[in-house]
N, C-alpha and C positions, 0 to 999 in steps of 0.2 A: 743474699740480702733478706730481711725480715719482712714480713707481710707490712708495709707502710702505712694500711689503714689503721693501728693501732696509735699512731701516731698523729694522722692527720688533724685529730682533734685541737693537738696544742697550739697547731697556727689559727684552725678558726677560731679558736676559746681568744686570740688577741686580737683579731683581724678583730670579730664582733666588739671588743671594749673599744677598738680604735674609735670605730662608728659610732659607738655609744656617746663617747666621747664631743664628737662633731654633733651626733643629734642634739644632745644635753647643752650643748651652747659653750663646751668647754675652751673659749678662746676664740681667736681668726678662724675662721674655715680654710682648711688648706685648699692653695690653689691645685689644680691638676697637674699643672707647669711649673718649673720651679722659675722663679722672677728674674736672678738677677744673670748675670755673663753681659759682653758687648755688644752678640750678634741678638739674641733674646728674642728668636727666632724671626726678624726682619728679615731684609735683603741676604740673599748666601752669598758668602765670604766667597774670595776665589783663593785659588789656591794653584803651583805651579803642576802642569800635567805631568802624570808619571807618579806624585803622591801618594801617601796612601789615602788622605783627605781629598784629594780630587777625585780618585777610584769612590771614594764611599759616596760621593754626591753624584757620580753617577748612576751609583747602584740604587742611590737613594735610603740607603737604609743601613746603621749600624747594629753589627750583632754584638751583644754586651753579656758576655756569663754574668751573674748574679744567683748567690742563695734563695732558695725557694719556702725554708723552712725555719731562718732564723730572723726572727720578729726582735727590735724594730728594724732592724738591714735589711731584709729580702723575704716575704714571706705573697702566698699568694689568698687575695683578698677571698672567701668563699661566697659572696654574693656578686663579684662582678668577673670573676675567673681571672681577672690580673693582677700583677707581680708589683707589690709595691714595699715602701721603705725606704730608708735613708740611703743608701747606696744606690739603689732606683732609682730618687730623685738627681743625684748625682749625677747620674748615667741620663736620665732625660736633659741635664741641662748641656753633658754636653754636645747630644745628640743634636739640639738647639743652636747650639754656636756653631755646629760644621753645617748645621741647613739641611739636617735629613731626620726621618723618623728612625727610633731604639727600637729594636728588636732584644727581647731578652729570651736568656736559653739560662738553664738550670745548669751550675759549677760548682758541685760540691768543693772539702778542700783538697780530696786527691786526683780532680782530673783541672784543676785551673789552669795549670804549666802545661798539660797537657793538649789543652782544647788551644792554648795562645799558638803553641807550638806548630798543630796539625792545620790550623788557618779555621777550625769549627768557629772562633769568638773572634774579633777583632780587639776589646777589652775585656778585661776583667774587674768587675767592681765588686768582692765577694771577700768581706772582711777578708782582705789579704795581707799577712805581717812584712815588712820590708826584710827580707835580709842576706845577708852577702851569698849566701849557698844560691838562692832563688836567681839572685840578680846575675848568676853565671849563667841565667838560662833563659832570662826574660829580663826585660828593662822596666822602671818601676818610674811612675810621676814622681813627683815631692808626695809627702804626706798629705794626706787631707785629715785623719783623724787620729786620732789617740788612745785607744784604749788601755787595759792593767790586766794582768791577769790575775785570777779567783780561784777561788772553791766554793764549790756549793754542794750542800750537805742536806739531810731531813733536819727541820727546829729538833731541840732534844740530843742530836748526836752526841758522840764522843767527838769529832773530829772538832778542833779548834785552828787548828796552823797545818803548812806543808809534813810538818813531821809526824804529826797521826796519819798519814797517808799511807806509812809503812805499815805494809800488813793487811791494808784495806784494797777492797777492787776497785778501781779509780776509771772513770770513761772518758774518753778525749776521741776527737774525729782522729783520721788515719792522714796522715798527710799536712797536720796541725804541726805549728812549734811545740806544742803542749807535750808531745811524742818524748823529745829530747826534753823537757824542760821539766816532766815527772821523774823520768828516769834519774836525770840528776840531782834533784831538789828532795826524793824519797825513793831511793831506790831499789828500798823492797816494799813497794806498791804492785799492786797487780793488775797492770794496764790494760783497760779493754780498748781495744779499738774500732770506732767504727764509722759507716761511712758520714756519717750524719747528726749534729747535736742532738735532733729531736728524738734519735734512737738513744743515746744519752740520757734524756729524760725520760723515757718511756723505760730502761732501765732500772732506772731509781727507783721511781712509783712503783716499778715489779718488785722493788727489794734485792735485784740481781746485780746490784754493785752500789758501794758507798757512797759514791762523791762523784762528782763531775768537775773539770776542771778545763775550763779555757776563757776567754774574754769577758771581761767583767761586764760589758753591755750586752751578752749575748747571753749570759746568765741571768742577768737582770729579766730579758723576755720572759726565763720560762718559770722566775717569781711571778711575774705578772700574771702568768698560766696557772701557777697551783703556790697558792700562798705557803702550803705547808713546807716550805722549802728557804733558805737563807744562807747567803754570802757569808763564808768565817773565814778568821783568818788575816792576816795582812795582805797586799801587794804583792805578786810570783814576778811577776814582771811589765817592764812597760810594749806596749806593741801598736808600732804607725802603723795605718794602713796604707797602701800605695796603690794607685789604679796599675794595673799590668797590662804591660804592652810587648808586642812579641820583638825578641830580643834584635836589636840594633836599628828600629825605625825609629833612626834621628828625630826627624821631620815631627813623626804624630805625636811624638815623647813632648819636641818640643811646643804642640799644638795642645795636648790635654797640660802641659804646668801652666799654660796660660790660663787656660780656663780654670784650673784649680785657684791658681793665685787670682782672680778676680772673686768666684767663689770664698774665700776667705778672708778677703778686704772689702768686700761691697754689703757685707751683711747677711749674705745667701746661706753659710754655713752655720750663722747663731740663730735662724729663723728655723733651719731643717734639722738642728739640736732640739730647740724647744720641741719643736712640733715630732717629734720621734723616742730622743730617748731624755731633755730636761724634764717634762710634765710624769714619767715615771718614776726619777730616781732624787728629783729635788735637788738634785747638786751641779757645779757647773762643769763646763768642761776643759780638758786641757788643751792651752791655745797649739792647734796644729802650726800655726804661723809662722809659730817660734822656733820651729824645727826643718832641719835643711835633709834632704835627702843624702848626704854626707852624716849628718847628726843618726840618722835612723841605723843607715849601716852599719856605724861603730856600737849599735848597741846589740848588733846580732852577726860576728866576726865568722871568716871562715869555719866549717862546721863539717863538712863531709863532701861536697861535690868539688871546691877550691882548692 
């Protein structure tokens, strides 16, 4: 893996505007906590013994992989040394509703099935796309979010759409949909793989590959890091993300869609839009609501493990 201090810059370069942000008076202050779910950390729910929500409250503590380095989802603050972002706050609320404190641990996108799997995470909230290959391996909530996928190129490129990709060196994480989804969409592009977006970025800016290619919010971050950089191109594809839970625990599967669906009906998830990625990109977002963990599968069919 590459010396990572080359990189650490581009999480504080947005960590700092966030704060900026909050100093300058840009809107509510966010709270620490995110507001809404039933329990909203009152009395702790009880749950039948044997669970795996009973085990956690006695443990007292969930462990939640989450990204470390992709801003606004998971990035780590540089003046308070904690892990925050959209998927964060997620993972705090519903730390919240089961009555115990988030422990979060670093889940890149090729150890997520991994870490559910060996019992290291108990979730995963680490822009994870839903899709049938994964869910042969791990069980997935309903959607909570939406994103599209992109390109992002230097201002000035040749690159306009998927089909200037042939021919160009293209960066996508290892373990990404993006994998298959260059391959097929330009497939003679020259796929760098690696473990991590921000080495992606730090690629670009070297000159050592054209384009970068995966989640349109997660591109968005590392515009916010270095302006000289821009989305071209249409839509590659749509991608829910789903919390991941280690494959066949009924029970918790059916403990975090609650909390997702009150999350999405009470207001919780258009507040932690605004406050993450509406106030960067000006547009709104697509209603996760409206999409059934059924709807998400059929848009990512058996593939390679089914």
């Amino acid at each position: 893996m590459r010396d990572p201090r080359g990189r650490k810059w581009l999480v504080v370069a947005f960590a700092c505007l966030l704060l900026l942000t909050v100093a300058c008076g840009g809107g509510d202050e966010p709270s620490e906590q995110p507001s809404g779910g039933g329990n909203g950390g009152g009395d702790q729910p009880q749950f039948e013994a044997g669970t795996t929500m009973a085990d956690l409250q006695d443990e007292g503590t969930i462990v939640i992989g989450v990204k470390f380095d992709v801003p606004p989802f998971g990035f780590k603050n540089p003046e308070t040394g904690g892990v925050e972002g959209f998927d964060v706050d997620l993972g705090k609320l519903i730390a919240s509703e089961l009555g115990v404190k988030a422990e979060f641990v670093e889940a890149i996108s090729d150890n997520r099935i991994p870490f559910l799997q060996d019992g290291t995470v108990d979730l995963v909230l680490s822009t994870m796309t839903i899709t049938t290959d994964r869910d042969t391996e791990i069980d997935y909530s309903r959607p909570y979010f939406i994103a599209h996928g992109r390109i992002l190129a230097p201002k000035g490129s040749d690159i306009a759409g998927v089909d200037d990709l042939n021919g160009k060196r293209v960066c996508t994480a290892l373990g990404s949909t993006y994998e298959s989804t260059i391959k097929e969409q330009a497939p003679d592009a020259d796929l760098e793989l690696v473990d991590s977006y921000s080495e992606c970025t730090e690629l670009l800016q070297n000159e050592s590959i054209d384009a970068i290619s995966t989640d349109d919010v997660i591109l968005t971050g590392m515009i916010i890091q270095d302006e000289s950089l821009e989305l071209v191109g249409d839509q590659l594809t749509v991608e829910p993300y789903g919390v991941g839970i280690a494959d066949g625990d009924k029970e918790l599967k059916g403990f975090v869609d609650g909390v997702v669906d009150g999350f999405l009906q009470d207001g919780e998830f258009d507040r932690l839009y605004k406050k993450w990625v509406g106030q960067y990109t000006g547009e709104p977002a697509d209603d996760p609501s409206k999409m059934t963990l059924q709807d998400a599968l059929k848009l990512y069919p058996c593939d390679e493990t089914c």
